[in-house]
LOGU-564379 format. One record per residue: x, y, z of N, C-alpha, C in turn; residue in three letters; residue number from 1. Coordinates in nm, 2 decimals, always signed. Example, Ala and Ser with C-alpha at 12.3 -4.5 7.8 and 13.67 -1.06 7.14 Angstrom:
2
n_X, n_Y, n_Z, ca_X, ca_Y, ca_Z, c_X, c_Y, c_Z, type, seq
+1.32, -0.57, +0.78, +1.23, -0.45, +0.78, +1.32, -0.33, +0.78, ALA, 1
+1.28, -0.22, +0.71, +1.37, -0.11, +0.71, +1.29, +0.00, +0.79, SER, 2
! end
This chain:
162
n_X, n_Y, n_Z, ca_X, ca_Y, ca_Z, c_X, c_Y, c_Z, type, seq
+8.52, +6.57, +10.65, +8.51, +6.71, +10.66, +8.41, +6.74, +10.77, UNK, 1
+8.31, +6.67, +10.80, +8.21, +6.69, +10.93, +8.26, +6.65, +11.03, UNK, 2
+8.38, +6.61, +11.04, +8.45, +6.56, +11.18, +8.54, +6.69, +11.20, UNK, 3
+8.59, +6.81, +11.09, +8.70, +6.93, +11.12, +8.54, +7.00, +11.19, UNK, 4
+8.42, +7.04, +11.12, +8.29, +7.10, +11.20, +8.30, +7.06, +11.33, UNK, 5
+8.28, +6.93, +11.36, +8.24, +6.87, +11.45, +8.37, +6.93, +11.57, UNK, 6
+8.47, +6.90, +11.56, +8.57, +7.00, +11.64, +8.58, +7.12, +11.65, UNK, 7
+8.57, +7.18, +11.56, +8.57, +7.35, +11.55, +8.42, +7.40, +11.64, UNK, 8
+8.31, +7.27, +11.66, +8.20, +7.32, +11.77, +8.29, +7.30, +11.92, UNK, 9
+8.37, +7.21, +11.90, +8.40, +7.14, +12.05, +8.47, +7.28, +12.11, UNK, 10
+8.57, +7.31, +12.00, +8.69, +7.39, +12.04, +8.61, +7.55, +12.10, UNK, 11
+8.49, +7.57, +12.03, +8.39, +7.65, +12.08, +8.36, +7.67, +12.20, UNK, 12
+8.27, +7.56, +12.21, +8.23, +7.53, +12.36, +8.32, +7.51, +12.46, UNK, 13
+8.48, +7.48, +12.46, +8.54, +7.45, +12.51, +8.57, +7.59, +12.59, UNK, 14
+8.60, +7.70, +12.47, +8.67, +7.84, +12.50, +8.52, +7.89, +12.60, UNK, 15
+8.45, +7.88, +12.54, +8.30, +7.97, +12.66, +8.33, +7.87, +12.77, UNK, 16
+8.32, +7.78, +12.78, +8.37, +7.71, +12.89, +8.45, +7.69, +12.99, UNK, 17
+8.54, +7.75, +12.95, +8.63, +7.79, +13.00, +8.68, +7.97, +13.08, UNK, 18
+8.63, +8.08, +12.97, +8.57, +8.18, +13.02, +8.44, +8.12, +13.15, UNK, 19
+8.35, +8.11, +13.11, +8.27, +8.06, +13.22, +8.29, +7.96, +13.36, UNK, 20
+8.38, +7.87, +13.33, +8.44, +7.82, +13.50, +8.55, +7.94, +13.59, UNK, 21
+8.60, +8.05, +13.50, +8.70, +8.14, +13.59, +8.61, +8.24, +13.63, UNK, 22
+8.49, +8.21, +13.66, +8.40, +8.32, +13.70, +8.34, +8.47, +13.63, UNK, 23
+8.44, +8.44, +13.50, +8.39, +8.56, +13.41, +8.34, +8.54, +13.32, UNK, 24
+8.25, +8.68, +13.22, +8.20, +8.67, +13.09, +8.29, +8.64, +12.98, UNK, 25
+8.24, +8.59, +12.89, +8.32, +8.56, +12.78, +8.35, +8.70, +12.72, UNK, 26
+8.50, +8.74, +12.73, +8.52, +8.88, +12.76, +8.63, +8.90, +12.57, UNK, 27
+8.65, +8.84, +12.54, +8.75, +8.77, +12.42, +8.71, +8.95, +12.36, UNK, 28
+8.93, +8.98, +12.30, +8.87, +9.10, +12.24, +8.95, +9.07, +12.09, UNK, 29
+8.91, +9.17, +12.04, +8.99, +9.14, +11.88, +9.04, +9.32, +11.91, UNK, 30
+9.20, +9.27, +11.89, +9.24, +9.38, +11.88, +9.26, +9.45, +11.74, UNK, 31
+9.29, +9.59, +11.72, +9.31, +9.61, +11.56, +9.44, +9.71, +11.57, UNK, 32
+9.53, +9.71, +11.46, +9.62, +9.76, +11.45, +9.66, +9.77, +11.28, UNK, 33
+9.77, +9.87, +11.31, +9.83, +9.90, +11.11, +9.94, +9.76, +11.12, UNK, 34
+9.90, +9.65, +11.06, +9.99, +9.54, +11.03, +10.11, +9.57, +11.03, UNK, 35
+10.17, +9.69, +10.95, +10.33, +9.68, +10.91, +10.40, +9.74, +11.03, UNK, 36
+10.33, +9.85, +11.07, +10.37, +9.93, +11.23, +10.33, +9.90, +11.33, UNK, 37
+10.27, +9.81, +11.34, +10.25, +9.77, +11.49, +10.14, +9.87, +11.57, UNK, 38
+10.08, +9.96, +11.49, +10.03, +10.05, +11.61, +9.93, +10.01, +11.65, UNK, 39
+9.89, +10.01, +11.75, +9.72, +9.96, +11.82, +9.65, +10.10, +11.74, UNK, 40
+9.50, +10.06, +11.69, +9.40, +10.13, +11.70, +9.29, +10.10, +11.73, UNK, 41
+9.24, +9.94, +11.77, +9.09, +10.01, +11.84, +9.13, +9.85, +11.93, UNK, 42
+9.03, +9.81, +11.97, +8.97, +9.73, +12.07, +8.85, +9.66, +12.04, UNK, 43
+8.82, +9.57, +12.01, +8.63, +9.50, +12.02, +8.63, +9.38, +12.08, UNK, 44
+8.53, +9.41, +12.17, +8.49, +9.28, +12.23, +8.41, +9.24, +12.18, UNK, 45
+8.44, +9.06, +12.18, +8.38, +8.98, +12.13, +8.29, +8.92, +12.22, UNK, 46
+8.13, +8.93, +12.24, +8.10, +8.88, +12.33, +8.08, +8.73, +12.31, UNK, 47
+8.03, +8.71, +12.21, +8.04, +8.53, +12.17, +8.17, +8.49, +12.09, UNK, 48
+8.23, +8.56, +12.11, +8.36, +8.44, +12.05, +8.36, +8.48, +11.90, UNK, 49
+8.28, +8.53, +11.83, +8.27, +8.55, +11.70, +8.26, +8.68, +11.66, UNK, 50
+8.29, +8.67, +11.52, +8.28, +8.81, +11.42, +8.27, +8.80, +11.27, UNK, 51
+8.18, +8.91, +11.22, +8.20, +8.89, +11.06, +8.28, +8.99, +11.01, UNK, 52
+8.31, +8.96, +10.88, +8.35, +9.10, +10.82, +8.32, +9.12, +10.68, UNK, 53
+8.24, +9.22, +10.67, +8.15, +9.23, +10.53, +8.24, +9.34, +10.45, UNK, 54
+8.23, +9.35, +10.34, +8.30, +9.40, +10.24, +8.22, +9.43, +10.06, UNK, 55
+8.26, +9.47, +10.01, +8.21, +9.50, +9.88, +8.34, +9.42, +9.80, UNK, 56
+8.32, +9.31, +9.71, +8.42, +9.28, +9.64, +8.45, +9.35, +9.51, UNK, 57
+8.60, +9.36, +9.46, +8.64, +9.45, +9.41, +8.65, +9.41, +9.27, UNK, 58
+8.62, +9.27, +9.23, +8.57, +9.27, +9.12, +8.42, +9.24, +9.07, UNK, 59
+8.31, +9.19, +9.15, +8.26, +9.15, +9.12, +8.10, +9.26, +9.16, UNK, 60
+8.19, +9.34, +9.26, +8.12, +9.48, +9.29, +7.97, +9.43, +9.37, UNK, 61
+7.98, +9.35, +9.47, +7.86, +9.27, +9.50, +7.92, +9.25, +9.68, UNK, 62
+7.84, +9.23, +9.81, +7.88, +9.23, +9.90, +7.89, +9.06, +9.89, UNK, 63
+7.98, +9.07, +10.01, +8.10, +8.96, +10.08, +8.09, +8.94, +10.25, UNK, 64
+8.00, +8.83, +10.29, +8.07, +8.85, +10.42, +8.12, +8.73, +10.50, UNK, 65
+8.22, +8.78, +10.54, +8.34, +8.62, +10.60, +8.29, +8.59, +10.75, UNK, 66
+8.25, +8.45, +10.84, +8.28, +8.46, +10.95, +8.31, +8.41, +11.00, UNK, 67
+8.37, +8.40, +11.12, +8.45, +8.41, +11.24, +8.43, +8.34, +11.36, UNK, 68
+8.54, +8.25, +11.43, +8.52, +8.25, +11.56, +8.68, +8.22, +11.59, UNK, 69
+8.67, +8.25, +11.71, +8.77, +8.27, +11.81, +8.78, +8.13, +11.93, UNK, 70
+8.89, +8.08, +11.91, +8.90, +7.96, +11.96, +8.98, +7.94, +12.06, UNK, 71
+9.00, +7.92, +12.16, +9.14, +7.83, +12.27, +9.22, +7.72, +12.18, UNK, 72
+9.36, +7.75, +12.18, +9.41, +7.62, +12.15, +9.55, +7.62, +12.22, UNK, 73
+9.63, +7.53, +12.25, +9.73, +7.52, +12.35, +9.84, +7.66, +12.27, UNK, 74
+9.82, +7.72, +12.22, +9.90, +7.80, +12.20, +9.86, +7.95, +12.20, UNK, 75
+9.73, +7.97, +12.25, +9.65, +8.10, +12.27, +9.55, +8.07, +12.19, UNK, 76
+9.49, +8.21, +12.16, +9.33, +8.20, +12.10, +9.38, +8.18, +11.94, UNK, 77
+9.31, +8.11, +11.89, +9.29, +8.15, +11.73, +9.21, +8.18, +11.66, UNK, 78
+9.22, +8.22, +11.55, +9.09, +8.26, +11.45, +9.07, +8.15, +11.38, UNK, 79
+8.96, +8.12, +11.40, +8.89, +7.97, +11.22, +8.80, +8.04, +11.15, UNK, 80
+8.75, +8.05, +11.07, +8.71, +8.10, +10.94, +8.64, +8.01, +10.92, UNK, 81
+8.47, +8.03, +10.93, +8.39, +7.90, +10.98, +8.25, +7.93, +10.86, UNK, 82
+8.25, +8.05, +10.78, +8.21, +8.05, +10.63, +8.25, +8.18, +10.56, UNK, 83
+8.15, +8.20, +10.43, +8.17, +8.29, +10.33, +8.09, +8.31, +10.27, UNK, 84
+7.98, +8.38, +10.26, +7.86, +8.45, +10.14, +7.96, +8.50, +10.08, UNK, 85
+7.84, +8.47, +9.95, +7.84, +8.57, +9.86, +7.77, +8.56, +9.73, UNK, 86
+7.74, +8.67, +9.61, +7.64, +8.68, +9.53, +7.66, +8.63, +9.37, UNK, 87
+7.81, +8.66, +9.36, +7.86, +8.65, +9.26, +8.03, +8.58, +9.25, UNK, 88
+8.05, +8.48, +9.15, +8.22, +8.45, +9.18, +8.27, +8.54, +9.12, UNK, 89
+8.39, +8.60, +9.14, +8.48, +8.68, +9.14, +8.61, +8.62, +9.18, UNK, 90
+8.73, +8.68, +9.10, +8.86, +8.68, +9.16, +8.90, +8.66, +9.31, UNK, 91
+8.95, +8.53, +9.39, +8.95, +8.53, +9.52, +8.86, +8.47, +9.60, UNK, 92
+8.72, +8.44, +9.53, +8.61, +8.41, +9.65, +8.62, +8.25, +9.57, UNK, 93
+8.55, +8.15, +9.61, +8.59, +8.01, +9.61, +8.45, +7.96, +9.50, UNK, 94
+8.53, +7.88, +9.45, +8.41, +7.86, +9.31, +8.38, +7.69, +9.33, UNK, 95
+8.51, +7.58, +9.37, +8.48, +7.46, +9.38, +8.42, +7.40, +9.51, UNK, 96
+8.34, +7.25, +9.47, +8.33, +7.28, +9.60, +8.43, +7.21, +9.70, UNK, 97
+8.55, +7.15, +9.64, +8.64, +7.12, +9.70, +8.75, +7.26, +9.77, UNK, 98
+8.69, +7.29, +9.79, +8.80, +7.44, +9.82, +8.85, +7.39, +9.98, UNK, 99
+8.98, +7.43, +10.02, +9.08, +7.39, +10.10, +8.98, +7.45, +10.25, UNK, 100
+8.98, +7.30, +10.36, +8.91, +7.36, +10.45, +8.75, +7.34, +10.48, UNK, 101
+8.75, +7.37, +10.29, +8.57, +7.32, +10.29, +8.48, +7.21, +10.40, UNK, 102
+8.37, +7.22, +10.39, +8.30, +7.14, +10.50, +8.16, +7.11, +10.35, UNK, 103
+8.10, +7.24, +10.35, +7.96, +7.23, +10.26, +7.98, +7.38, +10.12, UNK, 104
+7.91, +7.38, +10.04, +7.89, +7.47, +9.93, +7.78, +7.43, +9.86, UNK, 105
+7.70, +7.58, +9.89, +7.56, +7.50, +9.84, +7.50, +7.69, +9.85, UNK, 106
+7.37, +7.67, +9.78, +7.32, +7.81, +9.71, +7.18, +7.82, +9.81, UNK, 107
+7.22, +7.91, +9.92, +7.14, +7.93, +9.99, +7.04, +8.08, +10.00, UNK, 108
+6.92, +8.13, +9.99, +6.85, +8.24, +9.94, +6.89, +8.30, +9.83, UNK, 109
+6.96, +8.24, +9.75, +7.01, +8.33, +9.61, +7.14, +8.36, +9.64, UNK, 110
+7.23, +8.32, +9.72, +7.38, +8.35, +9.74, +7.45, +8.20, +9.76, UNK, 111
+7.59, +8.21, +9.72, +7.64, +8.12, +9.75, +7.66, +8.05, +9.90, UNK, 112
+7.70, +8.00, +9.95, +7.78, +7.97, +10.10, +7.83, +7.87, +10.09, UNK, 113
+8.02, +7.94, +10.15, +8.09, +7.81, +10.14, +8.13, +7.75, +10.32, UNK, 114
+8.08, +7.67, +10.38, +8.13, +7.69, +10.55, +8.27, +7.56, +10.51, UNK, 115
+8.34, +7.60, +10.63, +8.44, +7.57, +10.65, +8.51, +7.60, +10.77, UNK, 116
+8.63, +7.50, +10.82, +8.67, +7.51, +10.94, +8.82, +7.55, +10.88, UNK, 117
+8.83, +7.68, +10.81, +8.98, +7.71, +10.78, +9.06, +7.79, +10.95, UNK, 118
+9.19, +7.74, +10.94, +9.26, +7.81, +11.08, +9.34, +7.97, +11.00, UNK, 119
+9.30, +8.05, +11.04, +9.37, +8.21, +11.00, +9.53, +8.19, +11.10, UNK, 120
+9.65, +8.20, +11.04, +9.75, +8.24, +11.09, +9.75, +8.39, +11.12, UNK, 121
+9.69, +8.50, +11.06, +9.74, +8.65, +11.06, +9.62, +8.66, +10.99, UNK, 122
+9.50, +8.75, +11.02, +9.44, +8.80, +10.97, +9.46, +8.91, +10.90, UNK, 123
+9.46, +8.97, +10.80, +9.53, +9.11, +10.79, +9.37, +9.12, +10.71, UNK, 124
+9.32, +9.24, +10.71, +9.25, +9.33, +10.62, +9.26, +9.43, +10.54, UNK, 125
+9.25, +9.46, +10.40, +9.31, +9.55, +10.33, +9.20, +9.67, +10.31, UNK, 126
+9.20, +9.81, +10.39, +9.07, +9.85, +10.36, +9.16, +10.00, +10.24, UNK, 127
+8.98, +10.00, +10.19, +8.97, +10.05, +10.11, +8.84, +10.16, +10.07, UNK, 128
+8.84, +10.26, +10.10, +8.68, +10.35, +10.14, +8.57, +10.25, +10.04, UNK, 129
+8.60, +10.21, +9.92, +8.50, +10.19, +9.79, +8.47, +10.06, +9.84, UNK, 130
+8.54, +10.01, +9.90, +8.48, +9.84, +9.93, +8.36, +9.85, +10.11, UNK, 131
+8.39, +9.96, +10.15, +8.30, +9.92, +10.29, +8.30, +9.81, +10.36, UNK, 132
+8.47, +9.84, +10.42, +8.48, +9.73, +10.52, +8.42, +9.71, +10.65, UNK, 133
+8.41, +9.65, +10.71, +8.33, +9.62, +10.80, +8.33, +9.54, +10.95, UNK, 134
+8.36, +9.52, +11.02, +8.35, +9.42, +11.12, +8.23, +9.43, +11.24, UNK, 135
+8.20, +9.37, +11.21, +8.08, +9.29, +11.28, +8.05, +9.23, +11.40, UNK, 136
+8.04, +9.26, +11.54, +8.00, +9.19, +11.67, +7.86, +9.12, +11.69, UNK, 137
+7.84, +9.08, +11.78, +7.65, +9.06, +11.82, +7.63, +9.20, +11.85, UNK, 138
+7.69, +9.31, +11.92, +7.64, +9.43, +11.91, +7.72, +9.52, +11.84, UNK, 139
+7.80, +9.54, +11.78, +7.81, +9.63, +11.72, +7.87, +9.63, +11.57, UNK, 140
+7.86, +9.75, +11.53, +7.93, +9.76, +11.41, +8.08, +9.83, +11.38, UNK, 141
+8.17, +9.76, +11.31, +8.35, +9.89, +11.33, +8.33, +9.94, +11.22, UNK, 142
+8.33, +10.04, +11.17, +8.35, +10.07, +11.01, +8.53, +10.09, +10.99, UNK, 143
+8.58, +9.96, +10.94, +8.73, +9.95, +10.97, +8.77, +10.05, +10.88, UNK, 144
+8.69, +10.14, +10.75, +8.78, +10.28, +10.69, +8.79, +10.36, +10.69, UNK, 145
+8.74, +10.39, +10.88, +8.80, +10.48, +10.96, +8.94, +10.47, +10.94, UNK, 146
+9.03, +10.37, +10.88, +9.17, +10.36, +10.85, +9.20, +10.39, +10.75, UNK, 147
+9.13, +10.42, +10.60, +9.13, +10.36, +10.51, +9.30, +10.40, +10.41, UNK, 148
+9.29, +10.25, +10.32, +9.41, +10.20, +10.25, +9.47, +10.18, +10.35, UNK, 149
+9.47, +10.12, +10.45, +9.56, +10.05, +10.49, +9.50, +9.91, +10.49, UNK, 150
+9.66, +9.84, +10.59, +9.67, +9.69, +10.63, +9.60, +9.69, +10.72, UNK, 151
+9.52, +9.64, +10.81, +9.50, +9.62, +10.91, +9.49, +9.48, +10.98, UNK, 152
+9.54, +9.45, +11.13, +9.58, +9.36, +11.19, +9.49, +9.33, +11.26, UNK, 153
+9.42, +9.21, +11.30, +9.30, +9.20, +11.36, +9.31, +9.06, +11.44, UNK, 154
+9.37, +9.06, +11.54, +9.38, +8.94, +11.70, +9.31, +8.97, +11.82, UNK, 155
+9.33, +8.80, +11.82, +9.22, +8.79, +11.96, +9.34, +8.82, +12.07, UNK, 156
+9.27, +8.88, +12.14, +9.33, +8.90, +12.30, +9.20, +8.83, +12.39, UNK, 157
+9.28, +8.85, +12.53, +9.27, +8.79, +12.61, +9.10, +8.90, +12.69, UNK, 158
+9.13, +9.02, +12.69, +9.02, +9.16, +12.69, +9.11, +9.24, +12.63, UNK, 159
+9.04, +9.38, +12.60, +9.03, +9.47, +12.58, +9.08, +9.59, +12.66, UNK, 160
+9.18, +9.66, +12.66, +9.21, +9.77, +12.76, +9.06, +9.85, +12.78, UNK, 161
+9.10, +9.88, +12.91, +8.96, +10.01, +12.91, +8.98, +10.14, +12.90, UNK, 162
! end
C-alpha cells in the first residue's frame, strides 16, 4: 500500500513538472457543471494540483472533509482521492482499516483519517443547503449550494476560461 503513496507522490511531481518545463504556472482548473445536463457553471483554478471538499454528513450530522489531487496520466488529468476526515462513523464514511484503496487509518487530534490513493472515475457531488458543501483551493473557498439539490460534476481541465 506505501508503494500506490509512493506513486500517487511521483504522478504529482510529475504533473507540476510538467506544467513547469512548458514555461507555465501550474494553471490545472476543476471545472463544475449540473452532471445530468451538461451545463458548465463555474471554473476553479487549482493552483497546486489539489482540492478539498468539506461537507456536513447527513447522518452522523458532524463535518467531513475529502481530499484531492489532480494528476497527469496517459489519458488526461485525473482525480485520486488521497484522504478523509472525519469525527464520527456514519453511513458511507469508511470504518475498516482495510477499506479499498487504503494506505493508513489511524485517530489523529480526535478525528478519524483514512489516506489513500483511490482513482475517482466521475466525481459527482450531491449538494444539499443543510449539509454545507464546500470546495476548497489554497486560495479560495466555492460554496457549491450556490446550486443547491443538485448533481454536480467536478473535472480537471487543462485552465479555466477567462
Amino acid at each position: 500500500m506505501r508503494l500506490a503513496a509512493g506513486m500517487l507522490c511521483i504522478l504529482a511531481a510529475t504533473a507540476d513538472a510538467v506544467a513547469a518545463s512548458a514555461g507555465a504556472p501550474n494553471t490545472i482548473g476543476l471545472s463544475i457543471s449540473v452532471y445530468r445536463e451538461g451545463k458548465p457553471l463555474d471554473c476553479v483554478v487549482l493552483e497546486q494540483s489539489t482540492f478539498e471538499l468539506s461537507f456536513i454528513h447527513s447522518v452522523s450530522l458532524t463535518p467531513v472533509t475529502d481530499y484531492y489531487t489532480v494528476v497527469q496520466s496517459p489519458m488526461g488529468f485525473q482525480i485520486v482521492q488521497t484522504s478523509e476526515t472525519f469525527f464520527a462513523h456514519g453511513q458511507g464514511l469508511p470504518s475498516l482499516v482495510n477499506e479499498p484503496d487504503a494506505t493508513d487509518f489511524r485517530i489523529e487530534n480526535g478525528q478519524f483519517v483514512l489516506t489513500m490513493s483511490r482513482p475517482i472515475e466521475q466525481l459527482i457531488v450531491r449538494t444539499d443547503v443543510r449539509f454545507e458543501n464546500r470546495l476548497h483551493t489554497r486560495s479560495e473557498t466555492t460554496n457549491l449550494n450556490r446550486w443547491p439539490d443538485n448533481g454536480l460534476l467536478l473535472k480537471p481541465v487543462s485552465s479555466c476560461p477567462k
